[in-house]
C-alpha positions in Angstrom: 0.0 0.0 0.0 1.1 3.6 -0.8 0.4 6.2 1.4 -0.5 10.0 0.0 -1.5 13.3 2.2 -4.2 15.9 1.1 -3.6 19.7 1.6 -7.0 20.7 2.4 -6.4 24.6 2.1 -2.7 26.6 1.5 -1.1 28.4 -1.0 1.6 27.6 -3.7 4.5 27.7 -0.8 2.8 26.0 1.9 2.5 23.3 -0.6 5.7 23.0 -1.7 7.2 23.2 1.9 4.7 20.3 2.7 5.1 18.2 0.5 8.9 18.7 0.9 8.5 17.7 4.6 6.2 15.0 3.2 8.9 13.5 1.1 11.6 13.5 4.0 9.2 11.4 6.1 8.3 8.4 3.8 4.8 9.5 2.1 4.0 8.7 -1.4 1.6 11.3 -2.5 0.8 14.8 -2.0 -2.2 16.1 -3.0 -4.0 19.4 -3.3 -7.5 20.7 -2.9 -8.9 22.0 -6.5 -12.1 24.6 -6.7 -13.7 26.8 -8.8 -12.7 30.0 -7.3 -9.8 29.1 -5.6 -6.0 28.6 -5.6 -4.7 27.2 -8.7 -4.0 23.8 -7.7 -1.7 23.4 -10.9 0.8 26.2 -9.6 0.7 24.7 -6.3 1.9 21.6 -8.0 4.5 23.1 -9.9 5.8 24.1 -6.6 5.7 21.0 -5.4 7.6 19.5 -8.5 10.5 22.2 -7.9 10.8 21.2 -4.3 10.8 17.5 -4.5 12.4 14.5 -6.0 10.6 11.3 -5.7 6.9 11.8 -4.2 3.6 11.8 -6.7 1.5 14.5 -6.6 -2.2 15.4 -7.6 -5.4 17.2 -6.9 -8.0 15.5 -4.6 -9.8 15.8 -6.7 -10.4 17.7 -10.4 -14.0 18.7 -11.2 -13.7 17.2 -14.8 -17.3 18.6 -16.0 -16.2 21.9 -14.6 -12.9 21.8 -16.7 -11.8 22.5 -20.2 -10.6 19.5 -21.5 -7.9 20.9 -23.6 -6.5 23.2 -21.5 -6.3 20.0 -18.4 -4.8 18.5 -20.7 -2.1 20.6 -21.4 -1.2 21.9 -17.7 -0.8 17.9 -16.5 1.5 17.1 -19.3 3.5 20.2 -18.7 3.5 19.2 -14.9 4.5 15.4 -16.0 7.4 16.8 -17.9 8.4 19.0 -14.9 8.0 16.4 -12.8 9.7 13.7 -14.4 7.1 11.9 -14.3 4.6 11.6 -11.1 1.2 13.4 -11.8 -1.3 11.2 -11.2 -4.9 12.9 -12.0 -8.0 12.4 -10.2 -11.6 13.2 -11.4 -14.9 13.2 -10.4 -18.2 15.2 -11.6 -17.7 17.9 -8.6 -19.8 19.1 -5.8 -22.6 20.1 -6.0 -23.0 22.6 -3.3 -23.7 26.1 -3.6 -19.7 27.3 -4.0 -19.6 25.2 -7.1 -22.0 27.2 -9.0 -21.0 30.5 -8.4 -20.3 31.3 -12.3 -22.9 29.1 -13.8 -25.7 27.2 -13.5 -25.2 23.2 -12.9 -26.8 21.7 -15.8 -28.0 18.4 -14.0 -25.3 15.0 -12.9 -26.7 13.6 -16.4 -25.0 16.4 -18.5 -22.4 16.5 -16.5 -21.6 12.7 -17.0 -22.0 12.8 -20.3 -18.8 15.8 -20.4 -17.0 13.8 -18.2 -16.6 10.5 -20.5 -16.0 12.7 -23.4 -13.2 14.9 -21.7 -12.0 11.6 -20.6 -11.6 10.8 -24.4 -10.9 13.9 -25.6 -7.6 13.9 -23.1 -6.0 10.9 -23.4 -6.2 11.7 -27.2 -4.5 14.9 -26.7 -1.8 13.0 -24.9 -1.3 11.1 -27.9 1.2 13.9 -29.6 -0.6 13.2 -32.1 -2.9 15.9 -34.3 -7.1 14.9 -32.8 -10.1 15.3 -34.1 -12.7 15.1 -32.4 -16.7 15.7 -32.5 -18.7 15.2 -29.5 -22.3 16.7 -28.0 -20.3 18.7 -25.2 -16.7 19.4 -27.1 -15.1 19.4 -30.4 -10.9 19.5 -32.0 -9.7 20.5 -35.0 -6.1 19.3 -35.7 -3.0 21.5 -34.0 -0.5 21.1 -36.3 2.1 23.9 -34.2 2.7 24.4 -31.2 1.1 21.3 -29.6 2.1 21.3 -25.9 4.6 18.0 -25.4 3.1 14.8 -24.5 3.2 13.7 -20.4 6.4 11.8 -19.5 4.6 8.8 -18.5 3.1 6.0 -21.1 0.9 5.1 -21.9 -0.6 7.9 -20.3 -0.5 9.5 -16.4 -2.5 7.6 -14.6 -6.2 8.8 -14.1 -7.8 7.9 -10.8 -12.2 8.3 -11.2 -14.7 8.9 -8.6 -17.0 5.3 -9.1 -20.5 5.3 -6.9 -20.5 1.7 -5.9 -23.2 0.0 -7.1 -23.8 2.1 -9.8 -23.2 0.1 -12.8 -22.7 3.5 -15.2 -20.3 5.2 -12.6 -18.3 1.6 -12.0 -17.5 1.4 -15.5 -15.9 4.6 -15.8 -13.8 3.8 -13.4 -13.0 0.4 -14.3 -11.6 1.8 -18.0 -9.7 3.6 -16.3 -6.2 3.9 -13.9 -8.0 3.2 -9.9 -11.0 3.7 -8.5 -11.9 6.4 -6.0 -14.8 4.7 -4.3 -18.0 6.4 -2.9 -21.4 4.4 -1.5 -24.5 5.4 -3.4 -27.0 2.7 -3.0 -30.1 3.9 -5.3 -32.6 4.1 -3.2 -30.3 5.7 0.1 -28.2 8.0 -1.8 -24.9 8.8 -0.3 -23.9 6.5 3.0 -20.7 5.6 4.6 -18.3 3.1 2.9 -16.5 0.2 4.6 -14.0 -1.9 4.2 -16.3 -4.4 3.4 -18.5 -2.4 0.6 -15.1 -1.9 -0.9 -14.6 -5.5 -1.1 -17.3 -5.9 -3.2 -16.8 -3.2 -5.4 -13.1 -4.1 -6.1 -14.8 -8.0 -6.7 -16.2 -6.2 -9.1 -14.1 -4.5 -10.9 -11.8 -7.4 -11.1 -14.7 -9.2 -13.1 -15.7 -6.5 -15.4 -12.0 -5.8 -16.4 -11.5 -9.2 -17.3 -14.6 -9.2 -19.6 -12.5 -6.4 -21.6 -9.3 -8.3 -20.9 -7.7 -6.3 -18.6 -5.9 -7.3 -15.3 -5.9 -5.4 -12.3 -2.1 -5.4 -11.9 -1.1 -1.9 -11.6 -5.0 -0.5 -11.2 -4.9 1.2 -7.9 -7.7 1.5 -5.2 -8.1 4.5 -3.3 -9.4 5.0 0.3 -9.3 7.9 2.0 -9.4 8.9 5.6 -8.6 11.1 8.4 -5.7 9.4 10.7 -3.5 10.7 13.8 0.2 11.4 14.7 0.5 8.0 16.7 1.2 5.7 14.0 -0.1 2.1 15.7 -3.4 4.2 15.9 -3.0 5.0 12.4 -2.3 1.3 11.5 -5.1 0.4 13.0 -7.2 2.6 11.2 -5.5 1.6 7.9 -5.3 -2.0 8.2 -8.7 -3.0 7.5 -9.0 -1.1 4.2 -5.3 -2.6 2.4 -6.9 -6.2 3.7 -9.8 -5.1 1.9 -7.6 -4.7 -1.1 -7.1 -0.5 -1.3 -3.6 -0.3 -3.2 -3.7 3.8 -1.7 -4.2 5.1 1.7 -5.3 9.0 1.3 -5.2 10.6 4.6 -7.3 13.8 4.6 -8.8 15.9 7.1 -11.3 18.6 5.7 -12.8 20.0 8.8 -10.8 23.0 9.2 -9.5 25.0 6.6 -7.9 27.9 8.3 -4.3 27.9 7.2 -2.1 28.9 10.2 -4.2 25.6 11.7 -4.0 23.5 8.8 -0.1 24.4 8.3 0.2 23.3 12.0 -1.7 20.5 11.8 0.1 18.7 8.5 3.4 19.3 9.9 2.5 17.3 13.2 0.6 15.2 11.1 3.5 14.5 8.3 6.4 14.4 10.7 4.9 11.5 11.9 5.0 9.5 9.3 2.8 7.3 7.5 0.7 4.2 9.1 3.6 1.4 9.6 1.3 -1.6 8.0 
C-alpha cells in the first residue's frame, strides 16, 4: 500500500514546503484541494515539483465537468514533464453545493456525465502527440498542427484515478476503463452512506470481473481510500489495516474539517512528521 496526504487549504509555498516535509518522512503522495474560485491547484503543484524529488503528486480531486478538457490537458502534461514523471490525476463530476455554482448554472449530474466521458476521451487523445479530431455533443478539435504542448512523460498515459458510486453500474464502468478507482457508496434508493471496508470488497470483486470481460488485469490499477488518521502511528495502523486487507492499493489521509491555514499548516506538519501508518 502507498500512502498519500491531502492539503486541504494553502497556497503555492505552503505546498511546496509540505510536501517537501512530506517527502523527508516516507509519504507517497501529495495532494492538493482543486475549486472553482480558488487557488490554482496546478501552480501549487509546480511548486511542489520544484521542491521535490521522488513523491507523486495530484489534486484531490479535479472537477472534470467543470474543466476545459484541452487546457487540463495541457497543464498535467506540462507538470508530468516538470516532474519527471509523477502526476497522477484524479476526477470526479464535482460538488454540488452552492460554491460550485458561483459562475454558472449546474446543468444536472446527467449532463455533467455525459462531459465527463468525453473529456476523458478527448484527453487521453491529446496525450497522444498526435494531431485529434474530435466531435462530441459537449466538445469538439480540430487538428493543431504547431505548437502542440509536449506529451506527459509517462506512457501510456499518467495515470487517471475516477470517482466510481458503488453499485452504480454506469459510474463503475468509468472507473473500471480507467487507472484506480476512487470509491463512494451510493445505494439507489439511500443515496450517499458511509463506505466500509467491506463495501469496498465488493466493489473491487467487481471491478476485477468487469476488467477481465475487456481483458484487462488489475495489476497496476490502484484502489483508493481515503481517511482522516492521527500522529500515533499504531493508531493509524489500526485505522489503515482493514482497508489494504480489503484490497485498497492507496491510503489518502485527509482531514477537511478545518481550513484555516495557520491551523492547517500546523496540523500537516505534526501530522507528516509522523510518518505514515507502519502496515
Amino acid at each position: 500500500m502507498r500512502f498519500g496526504w491531502v492539503l486541504p487549504y494553502g497556497d503555492a509555498r505552503t505546498a511546496a514546503e509540505l510536501a517537501a516535509v512530506a517527502e523527508e518522512h516516507g509519504w507517497d503522495g501529495f495532494f492538493v484541494w482543486e475549486g472553482v474560485w480558488a487557488i490554482d491547484p496546478w501552480v501549487s503543484l509546480a511548486a511542489v515539483a520544484m521542491r521535490t524529488e521522488r513523491i507523486r503528486m495530484g489534486t484531490m480531486l479535479t472537477p472534470l465537468p467543470r474543466r476545459l478538457p484541452w487546457e487540463l490537458a495541457g497543464q498535467v502534461a506540462t507538470l508530468d514533464n516538470l516532474s519527471d514523471g509523477r502526476v497522477i490525476l484524479p476526477v470526479g463530476l464535482g460538488a454540488t453545493d452552492d460554491r460550485w455554482w458561483l459562475f454558472e448554472d449546474d446543468p444536472g449530474r446527467r449532463v455533467r456525465a455525459e462531459q465527463m466521458d468525453e473529456a476523458l476521451e478527448l484527453i487521453q487523445a491529446l496525450w497522444s502527440g498526435e494531431p485529434v479530431t474530435y466531435e462530441g455533443a459537449h466538445y469538439r478539435a480540430r487538428p493543431a498542427e504547431i505548437m502542440a504542448p509536449p506529451r506527459p512523460l509517462q506512457r501510456p498515459r499518467v495515470p487517471i484515478w475516477v470517482v466510481g458510486a458503488w453499485p452504480r453500474p454506469k459510474s463503475m464502468r468509468r472507473a473500471a476503463r480507467l487507472d484506480g478507482w476512487l470509491p463512494a457508496y451510493m445505494p439507489r434508493d439511500e443515496g450517499h452512506r458511509e463506505l466500509t471496508p467491506e463495501l469496498l470488497g465488493e466493489g473491487i470483486g467487481w471491478l476485477r470481473e468487469r476488467r477481465a470481460s475487456e481483458g484487462l488485469s488489475m495489476e497496476g490499477y490502484d484502489v483508493v481510500a481515503e481517511g482522516t488518521t492521527p500522529a500515533d502511528r499504531a493508531a493509524a495502523a489500526e485505522i489503515v489495516r482493514p482497508w489494504a486487507e480489503a484490497g485498497a492499493t492507496w491510503w489518502i489521509d485527509a482531514d477537511w474539517s478545518d481550513m484555516e491555514p495557520g491551523r492547517v499548516r500546523a496540523a500537516a506538519l505534526e501530522r507528516l512528521r509522523a510518518g505514515p501508518p507502519p502496515l
